[in-house]
Each structure stands twice: as C-alpha cells, then as structure tokens.
C-alpha positions, 0 to 999 in steps of 0.5 A, spaced: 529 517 505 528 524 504 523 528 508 516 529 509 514 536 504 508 537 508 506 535 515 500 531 513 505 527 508 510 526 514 505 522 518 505 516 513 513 516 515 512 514 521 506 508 521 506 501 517 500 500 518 494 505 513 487 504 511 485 503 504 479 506 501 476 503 494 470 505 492 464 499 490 461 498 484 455 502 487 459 508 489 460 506 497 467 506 500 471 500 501 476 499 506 482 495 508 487 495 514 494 494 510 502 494 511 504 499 507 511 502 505 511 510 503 517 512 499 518 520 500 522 521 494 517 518 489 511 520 493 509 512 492 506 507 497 506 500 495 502 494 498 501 487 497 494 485 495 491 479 493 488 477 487 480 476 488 479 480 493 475 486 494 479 491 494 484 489 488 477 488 484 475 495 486 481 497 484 481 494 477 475 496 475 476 504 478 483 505 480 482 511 485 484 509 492 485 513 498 489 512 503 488 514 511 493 514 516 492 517 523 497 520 530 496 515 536 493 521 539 488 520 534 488 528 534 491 528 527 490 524 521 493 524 513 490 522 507 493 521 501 489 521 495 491 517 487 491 512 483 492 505 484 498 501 479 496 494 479 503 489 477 501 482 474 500 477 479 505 472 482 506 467 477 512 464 478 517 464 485 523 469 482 518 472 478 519 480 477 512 481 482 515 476 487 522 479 487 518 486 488 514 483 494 520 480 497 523 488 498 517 491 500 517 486 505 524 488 507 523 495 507 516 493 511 518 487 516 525 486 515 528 479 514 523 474 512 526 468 516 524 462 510 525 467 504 524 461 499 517 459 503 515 466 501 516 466 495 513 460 494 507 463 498 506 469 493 505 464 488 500 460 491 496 466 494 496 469 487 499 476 490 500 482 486 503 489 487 499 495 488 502 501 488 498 508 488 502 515 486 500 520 491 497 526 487 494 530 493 495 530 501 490 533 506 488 532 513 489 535 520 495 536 524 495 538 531 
C-alpha cells in the first residue's frame, strides 16, 4: 500500500472501523459504525452494505456520503468527503459482487474460516459493495 499524502488521509490507514454519514430524505444525517477497507493508491474505501437498509437506500437516492474516523486519543479526527458506488446485489454465490466482498473480507478480516458459507451468506443477506472515491479530506490532526 502506498503512504498516506496527507495526515488526515493517514488515519484511515490505520482504523477498521469508520462511521458512514448518509444523509435522509429530509436533509438530516445518517450515521453507521462499519468495517471498511481504504486503498491509499485509488483513494477508495470499500465496504459491505445490505440491500434495504438505511444507508444504501439513502445512498441510492443521494450518493454523497462522508466517512469519519478518529485517533484512540480522540484528539485527532479525519473525515473524508465523496461518492458512493453501489455494485449490484449478491445474486448468486460466485457472482462478481460475491467475489468482491470475499477480498474485501480478506483485506478486512483475514481468512473467513467457511469461505463457501460466506458466499452462501452474501446471497441470502442480499449484500452489495459500496464503494466511495474520495474527493476531499479534512480534520484535525494532533
């Protein structure tokens, strides 16, 4: 992975787990605790979604998002600002979708201990990719 350019982009290197900010039909804030994977070299992060849920309807009717991280102090904080990129839903266990959530788990998790019950999973909880290419970061960094 190449190095963080900025130091606010530096701290989505080093946490799993980041809040996703969706906004409402009425304008208001969404927000969800999600793993997530940050790719330095494509400035994208990717997360698994299910279909129905807030979030991915939000994102499908509006696709700007935000995504918050914050230091174990919480003295420092990042949030990166940019669309969202929605795959199709899991259909089918070696589906293109299911084969992009299998990596993003490895690069998240590591080794899924019943990789063919994951699939199965993906299937039957109607999963999907997003994706969200990062167009600004900004935050405080102490």
């Amino acid at each position: 992975m190449a190095p963080a350019a900025d130091p606010f982009e530096a701290l989505f290197t080093t946490t799993k787990v980041v809040t996703l900010v969706t906004l409402k039909r009425d304008g208001r804030p969404q927000l969800s605790n999600v793993a997530a994977h940050y790719d330095t070299r494509t400035r994208t992060f990717s997360v698994s979604v299910t279909d129905g849920r807030a979030k991915t309807r939000n994102l499908r009717r509006d696709p700007r998002i935000s995504v918050f991280a914050d230091s174990d102090d919480g003295w420092s904080y990042a949030v990166a600002e940019g669309y969202a990129e929605l795959s199709p839903v899991a259909a089918l266990p070696h589906d293109d979708t299911v084969e992009q959530l299998v990596e993003l788990y490895r690069q998240v998790q590591g080794e899924h201990p019943d990789w063919d019950e994951f699939r199965a999973a993906m299937v039957t909880d109607r999963r999907l990719l997003l994706r969200i290419r990062v167009e600004r970061f900004y935050g405080t960094a102490r």
